[in-house]
C-alpha positions as MATLAB code, in Angstrom:
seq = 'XXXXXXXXXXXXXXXXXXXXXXXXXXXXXXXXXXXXXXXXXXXXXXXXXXXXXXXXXXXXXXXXXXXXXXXXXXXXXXXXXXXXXXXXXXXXXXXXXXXXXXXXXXXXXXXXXXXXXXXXXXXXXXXXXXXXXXXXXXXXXXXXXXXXXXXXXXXXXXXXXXXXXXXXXXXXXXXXXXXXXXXXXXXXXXXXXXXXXXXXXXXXXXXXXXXXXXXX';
ca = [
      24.994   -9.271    1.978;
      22.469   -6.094    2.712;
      19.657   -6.344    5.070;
      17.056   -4.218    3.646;
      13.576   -4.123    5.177;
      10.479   -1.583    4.339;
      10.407    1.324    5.906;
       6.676    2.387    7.709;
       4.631    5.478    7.171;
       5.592    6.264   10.162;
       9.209    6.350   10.447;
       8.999    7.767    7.055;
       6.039   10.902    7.772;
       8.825   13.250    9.793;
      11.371   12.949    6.840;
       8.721   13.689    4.489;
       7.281   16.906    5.841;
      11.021   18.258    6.337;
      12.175   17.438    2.240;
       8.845   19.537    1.382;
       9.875   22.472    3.899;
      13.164   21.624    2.097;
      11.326   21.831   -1.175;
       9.279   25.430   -0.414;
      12.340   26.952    0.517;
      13.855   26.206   -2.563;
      10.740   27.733   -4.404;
      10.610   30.849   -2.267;
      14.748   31.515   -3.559;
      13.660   30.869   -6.927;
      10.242   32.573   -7.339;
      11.717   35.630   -8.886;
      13.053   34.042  -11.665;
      10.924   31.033  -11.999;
       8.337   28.625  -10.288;
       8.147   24.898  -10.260;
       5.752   22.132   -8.931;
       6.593   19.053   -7.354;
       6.059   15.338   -6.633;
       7.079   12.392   -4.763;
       7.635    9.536   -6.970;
       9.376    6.037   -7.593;
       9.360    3.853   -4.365;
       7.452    6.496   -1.632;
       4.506    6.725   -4.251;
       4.748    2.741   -4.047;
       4.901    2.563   -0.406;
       8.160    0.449   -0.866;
      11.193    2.467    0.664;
      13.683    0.262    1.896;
      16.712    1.026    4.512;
      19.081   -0.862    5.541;
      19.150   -1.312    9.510;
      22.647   -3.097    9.499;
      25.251   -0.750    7.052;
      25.638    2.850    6.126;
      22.021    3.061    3.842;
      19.422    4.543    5.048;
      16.401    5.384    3.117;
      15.547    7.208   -0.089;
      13.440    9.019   -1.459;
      12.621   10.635   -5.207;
      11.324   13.504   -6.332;
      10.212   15.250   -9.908;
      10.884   18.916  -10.225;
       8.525   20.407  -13.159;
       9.835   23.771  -13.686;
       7.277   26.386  -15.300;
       9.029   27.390  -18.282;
       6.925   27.774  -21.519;
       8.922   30.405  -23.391;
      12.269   28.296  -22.819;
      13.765   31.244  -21.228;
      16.291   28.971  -19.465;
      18.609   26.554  -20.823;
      19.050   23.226  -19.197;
      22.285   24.042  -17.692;
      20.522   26.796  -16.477;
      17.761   25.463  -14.813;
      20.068   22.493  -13.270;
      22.635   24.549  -11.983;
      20.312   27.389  -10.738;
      18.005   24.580   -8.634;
      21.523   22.948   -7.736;
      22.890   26.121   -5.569;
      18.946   26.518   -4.076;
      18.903   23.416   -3.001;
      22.109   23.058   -1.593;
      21.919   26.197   -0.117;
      18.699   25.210    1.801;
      19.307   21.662    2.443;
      22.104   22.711    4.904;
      20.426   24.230    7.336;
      18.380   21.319    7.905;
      21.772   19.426    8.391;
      22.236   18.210    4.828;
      25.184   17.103    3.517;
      26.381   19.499    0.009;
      24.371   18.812   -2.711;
      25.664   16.493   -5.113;
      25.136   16.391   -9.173;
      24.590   13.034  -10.721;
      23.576   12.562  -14.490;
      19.878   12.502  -13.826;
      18.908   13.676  -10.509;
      20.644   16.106   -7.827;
      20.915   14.662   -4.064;
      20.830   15.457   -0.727;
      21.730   13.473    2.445;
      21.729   13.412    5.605;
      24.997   11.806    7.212;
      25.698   10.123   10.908;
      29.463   11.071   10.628;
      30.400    9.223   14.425;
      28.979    6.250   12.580;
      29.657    6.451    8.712;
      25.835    6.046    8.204;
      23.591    8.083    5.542;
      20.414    8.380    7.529;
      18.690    9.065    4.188;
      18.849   10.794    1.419;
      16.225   12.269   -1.796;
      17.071   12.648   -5.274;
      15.702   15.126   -7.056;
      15.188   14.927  -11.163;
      14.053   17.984  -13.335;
      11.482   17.012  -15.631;
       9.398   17.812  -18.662;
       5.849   16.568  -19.246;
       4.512   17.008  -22.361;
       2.547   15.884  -25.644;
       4.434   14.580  -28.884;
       3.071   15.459  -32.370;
       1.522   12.019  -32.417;
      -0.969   12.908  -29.159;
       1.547   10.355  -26.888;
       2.598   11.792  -23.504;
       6.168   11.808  -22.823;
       8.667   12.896  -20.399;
      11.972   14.712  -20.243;
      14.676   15.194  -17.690;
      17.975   17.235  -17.652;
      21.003   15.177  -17.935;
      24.457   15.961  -16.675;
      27.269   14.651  -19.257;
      29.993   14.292  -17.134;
      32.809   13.967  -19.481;
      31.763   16.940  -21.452;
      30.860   18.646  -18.692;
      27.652   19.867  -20.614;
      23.593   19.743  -19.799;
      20.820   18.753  -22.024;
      17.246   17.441  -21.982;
      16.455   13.600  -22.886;
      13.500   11.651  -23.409;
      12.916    9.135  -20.721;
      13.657    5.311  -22.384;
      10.761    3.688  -23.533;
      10.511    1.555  -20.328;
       9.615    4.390  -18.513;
       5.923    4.472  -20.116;
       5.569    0.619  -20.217;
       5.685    0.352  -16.520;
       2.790    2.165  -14.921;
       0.920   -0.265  -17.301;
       2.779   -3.119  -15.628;
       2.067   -1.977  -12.639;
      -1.234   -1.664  -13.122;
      -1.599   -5.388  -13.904;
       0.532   -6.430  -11.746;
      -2.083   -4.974   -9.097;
      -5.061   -6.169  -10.767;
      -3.235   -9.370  -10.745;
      -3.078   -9.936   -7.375;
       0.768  -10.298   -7.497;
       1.621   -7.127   -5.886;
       2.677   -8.898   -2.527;
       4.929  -11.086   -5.048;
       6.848   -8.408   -6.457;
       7.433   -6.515   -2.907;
       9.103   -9.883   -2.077;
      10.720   -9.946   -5.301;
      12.216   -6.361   -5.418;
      13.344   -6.516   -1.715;
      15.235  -10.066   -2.835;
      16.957   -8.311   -5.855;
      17.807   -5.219   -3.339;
      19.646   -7.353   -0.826;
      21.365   -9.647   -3.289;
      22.412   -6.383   -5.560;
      26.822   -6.373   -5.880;
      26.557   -3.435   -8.278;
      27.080   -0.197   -6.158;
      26.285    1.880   -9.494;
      22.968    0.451   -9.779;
      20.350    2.308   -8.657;
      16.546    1.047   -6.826;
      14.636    1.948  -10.357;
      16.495   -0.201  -11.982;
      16.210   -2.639   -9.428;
      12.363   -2.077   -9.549;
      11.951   -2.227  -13.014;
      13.581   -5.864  -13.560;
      11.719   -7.310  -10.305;
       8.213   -5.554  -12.533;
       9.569   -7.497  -15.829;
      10.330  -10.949  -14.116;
       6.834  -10.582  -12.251;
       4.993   -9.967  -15.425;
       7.016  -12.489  -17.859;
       6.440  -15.065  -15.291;
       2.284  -14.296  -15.287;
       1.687  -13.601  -18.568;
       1.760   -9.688  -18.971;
       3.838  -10.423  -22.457;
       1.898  -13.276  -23.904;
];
């Protein structure tokens, strides 16, 4: 059984302001060849990072890396591998762990060795914003086939534009304080080590909004 509990502003401020050193650094190596914005997204936006004061997890965070790429110059294994080495480069002489490469984002941690404890950690996803032919706004990021050992851009699933909408009403609703509750719940009784806090997220949004009346 986990023991996760919110993290505060103010444990979470210092950790912050050192991934977004983390983060200039990385554009500084890169400038030459290309540029890229960034944002902090999933549960910091939300003010709902979790750790876990009791085990080995500390907290996370998430980040979107839009590169600045119009002409396509760069392929996606490009572009993955190329932020990969800038990062991981950087991130250890902040006393990062190597960076690691997942099939959607790229992470960094920071590791308690004497105590087998990730202090925290960020993943980082590169992403593409932009407009379909039918005027909807969608999103791509670069996933890493393992198997194949191959790169490509995907659409996000569909669920991925549903829930800032859900969100939204959840808010309006007055049921935000529910779904904290909720989401925490789901992280501490969670068995699946592959499963990740979005996904978490997203089915504590769903059971909020089915039980309310988001889908009726």
């Amino acid at each position: 059984m986990c023991h996760f509990q919110y993290a505060t502003k103010e444990e979470l401020t210092p950790v912050r302001d050192e991934l977004i050193a983390i983060i200039n650094e990385t554009q500084d190596l890169l400038r030459s060849e290309f540029t890229f914005r960034f944002d902090f997204v999933g549960s910091y936006k939300r003010n709902m990072v979790t750790y876990d004061p009791k085990s080995n997890i500390g907290c996370d965070f998430d980040v979107n890396l839009e590169v600045n790429d119009d002409n396509e110059e760069y392929s996606a294994e490009a572009l993955k591998r190329k932020i990969f080495l800038a990062l991981d480069c950087v991130a250890l002489k902040y006393g990062y762990d190597h960076a690691e490469d997942s099939t959607r984002v790229i992470t960094i941690k920071v590791k308690d060795r004497l105590h087998s404890r990730i202090l925290h950690s960020c993943d980082f996803a590169i992403v593409n914003n932009y407009t379909d032919r039918q005027g909807h706004k969608r999103q791509q990021y670069i996933h890493f086939n393992k198997k194949q050992v191959s790169y490509s851009w995907k659409n996000q699933p569909k669920g991925h534009y549903l829930l800032p909408e859900k969100e939204r009403w959840i808010r309006l609703s007055d049921h935000q304080n529910e779904l904290k509750d909720l989401y925490l719940e789901k992280k501490n009784a969670n068995l699946n080590p592959f499963k990740r806090s979005h996904s978490l997220y997203a089915e504590a949004v769903h059971e909020i909004c089915q039980k309310y009346g988001f889908y009726d």
